[in-house]
N, C-alpha and C positions, 0 to 999 in steps of 0.2 A: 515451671511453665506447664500451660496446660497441652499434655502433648494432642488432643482432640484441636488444637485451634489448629488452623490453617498457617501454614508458614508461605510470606513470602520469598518468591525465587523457586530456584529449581530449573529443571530440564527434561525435552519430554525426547527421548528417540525414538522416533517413527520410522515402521520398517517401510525403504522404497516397493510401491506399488509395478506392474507392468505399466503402469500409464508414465513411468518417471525410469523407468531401463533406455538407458539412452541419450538420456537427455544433456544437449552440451550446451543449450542456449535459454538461461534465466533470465533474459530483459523480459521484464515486463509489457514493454509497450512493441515486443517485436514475437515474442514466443506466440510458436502455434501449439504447444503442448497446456492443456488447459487445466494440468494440476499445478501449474506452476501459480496458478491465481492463489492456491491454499498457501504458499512460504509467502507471496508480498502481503497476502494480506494479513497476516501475522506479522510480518515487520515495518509493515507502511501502510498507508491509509490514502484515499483519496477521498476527495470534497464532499461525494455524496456515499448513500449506499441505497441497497431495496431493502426495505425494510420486510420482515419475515412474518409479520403481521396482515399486513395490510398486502404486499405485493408492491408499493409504490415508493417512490425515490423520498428518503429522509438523511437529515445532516448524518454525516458520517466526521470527517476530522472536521471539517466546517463547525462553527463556533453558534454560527447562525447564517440565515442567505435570507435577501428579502430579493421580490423583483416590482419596480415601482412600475416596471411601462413593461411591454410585451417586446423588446428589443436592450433591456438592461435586467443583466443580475447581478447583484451586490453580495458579497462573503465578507465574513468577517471570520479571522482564524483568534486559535485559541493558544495560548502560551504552550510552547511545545522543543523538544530538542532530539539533534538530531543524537544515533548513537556515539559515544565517546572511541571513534576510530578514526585512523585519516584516513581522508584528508579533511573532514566534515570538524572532526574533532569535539562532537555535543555543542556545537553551535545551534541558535534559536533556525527556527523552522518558519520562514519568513512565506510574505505572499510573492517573492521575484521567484523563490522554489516552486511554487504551483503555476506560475505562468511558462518558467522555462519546462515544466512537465507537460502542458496542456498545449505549448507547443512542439515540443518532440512528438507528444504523440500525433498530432494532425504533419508531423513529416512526408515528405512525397519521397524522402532516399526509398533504397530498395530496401525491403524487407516490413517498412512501416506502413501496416493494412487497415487499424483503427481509427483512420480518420473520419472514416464515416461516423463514428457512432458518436463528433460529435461535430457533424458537420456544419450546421446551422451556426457553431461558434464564426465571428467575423474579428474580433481584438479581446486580448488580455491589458485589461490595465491596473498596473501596480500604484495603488492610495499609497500606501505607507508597508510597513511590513503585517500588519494584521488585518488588510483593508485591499481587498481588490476587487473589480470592478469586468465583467464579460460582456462583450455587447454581440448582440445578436445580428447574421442579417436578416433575418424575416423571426417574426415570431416561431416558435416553437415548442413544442407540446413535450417531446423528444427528448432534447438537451441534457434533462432532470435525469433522463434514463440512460444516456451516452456516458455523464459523469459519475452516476451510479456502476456502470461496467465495473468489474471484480480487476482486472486488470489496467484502468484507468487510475495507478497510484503515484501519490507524488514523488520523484526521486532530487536527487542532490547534481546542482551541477558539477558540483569538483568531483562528485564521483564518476561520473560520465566522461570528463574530461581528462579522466588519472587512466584510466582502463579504456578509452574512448569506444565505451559501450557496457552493457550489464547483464552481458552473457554468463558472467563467471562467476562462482560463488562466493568470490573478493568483494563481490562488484555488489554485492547486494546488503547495502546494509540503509537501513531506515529508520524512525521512531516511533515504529508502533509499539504495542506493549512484548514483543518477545524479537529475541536476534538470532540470527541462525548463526549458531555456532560451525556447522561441517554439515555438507551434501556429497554423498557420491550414489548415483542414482542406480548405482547396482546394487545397493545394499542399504543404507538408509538416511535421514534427512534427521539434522542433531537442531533442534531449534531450542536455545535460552529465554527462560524468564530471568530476565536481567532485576534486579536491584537499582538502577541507580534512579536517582531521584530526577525528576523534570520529563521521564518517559512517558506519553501521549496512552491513558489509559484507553481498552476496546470499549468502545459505546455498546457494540450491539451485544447480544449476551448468548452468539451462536459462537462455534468457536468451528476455525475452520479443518483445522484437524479431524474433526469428525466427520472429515468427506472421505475422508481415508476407506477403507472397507473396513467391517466389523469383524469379521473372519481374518484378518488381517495375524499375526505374530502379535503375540502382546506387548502393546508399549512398557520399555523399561522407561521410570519415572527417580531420579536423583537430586536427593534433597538436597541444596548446597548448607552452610552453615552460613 
């Protein structure tokens, strides 16, 4: 083999920052610590993203999104699975997983503050599993940038419902292209490049790990076989 080719898989340890000493609460749609946007979005993805080009909201796990009238968006998802853990167990990654997300996060319980960013949203309607449908109440210019939010990602109802919340690092597990293997945020954050097949490749070609600081301890990197 040519050892110059790229192998996939692997794992990167990234040493915990002063922004991550501390920290006991990973839900996404409730954390005020806003390094926690760099682990979901390595392990889960939401509908939209800002693209790093242009500045403007482009598909992110979305497959495609059209909007016919100024009060409907249509998404269409892309064959995707969730991580092979319970309770999810590598099940397909449906469109009733992005409605029951898109509604936790517009939550009024205490602690859920993101609803503004996608306030203009009025209903989720689930087409079928790779077909869903948002209607707006008034037009809005906005919305494209609420679901673009770094912390606007899709999670799993059974996992929300096993843990009843995704404060913990049990609690986080998703289908984007890497899993967190271990966090303890006095020392460091262990996230896998997993192998198994059907994991929801990174569209954008930033990677977020590199928000980290550069002065940082140097990442240990472990080739699996």
């Amino acid at each position: 083999a040519d050892p110059g080719k790229p192998k996939r898989g692997g794992m990167f340890v990234v040493p915990s920052t002063s922004n991550l000493l501390g920290t006991t609460d990973l839900d996404p749609h409730t954390a005020a610590n806003t390094p926690v946007m760099s682990i979901w979005q390595s392990i889960s993805r939401g509908l939209m993203q800002i693209d790093a080009k242009t500045n403007n909201p482009a598909v992110d796990f979305a497959k495609s999104v059209e909007q016919p009238d100024p009060l409907k968006i249509n998404f269409t998802l892309p064959d995707a699975k969730w991580e092979n853990k319970d309770p999810v167990n590598g099940r397909k990654v449906t469109a009733a997983d992005v409605k029951f997300s898109l509604d936790r996060i517009r939550s009024t319980a205490p602690g859920f503050t993101r609803g503004s960013t996608i306030a203009a949203l009025d209903t989720v309607e689930v087409v079928d599993d790779t077909h869903l449908t948002l209607k707006l109440k008034k037009p809005s210019v906005g919305i494209m940038y609420g679901l673009a939010f770094g912390l606007n990602v899709i999670v799993a109802p059974e996992v929300v419902s096993k843990f009843k919340d995704l404060k913990s690092p049990q609690a986080a597990i998703g289908f984007g292209p890497f899993a967190l293997e271990s966090f303890d945020p006095n020392v460091q954050v262990t996230i896998d490049v997993p192998t198994t097949a059907g994991r929801r490749p990174m569209r954008s070609a930033r990677n977020p790990l590199e928000r980290y600081p550069q002065n940082a301890p140097a990442i240990n990197t472990a080739n699996r076989a």
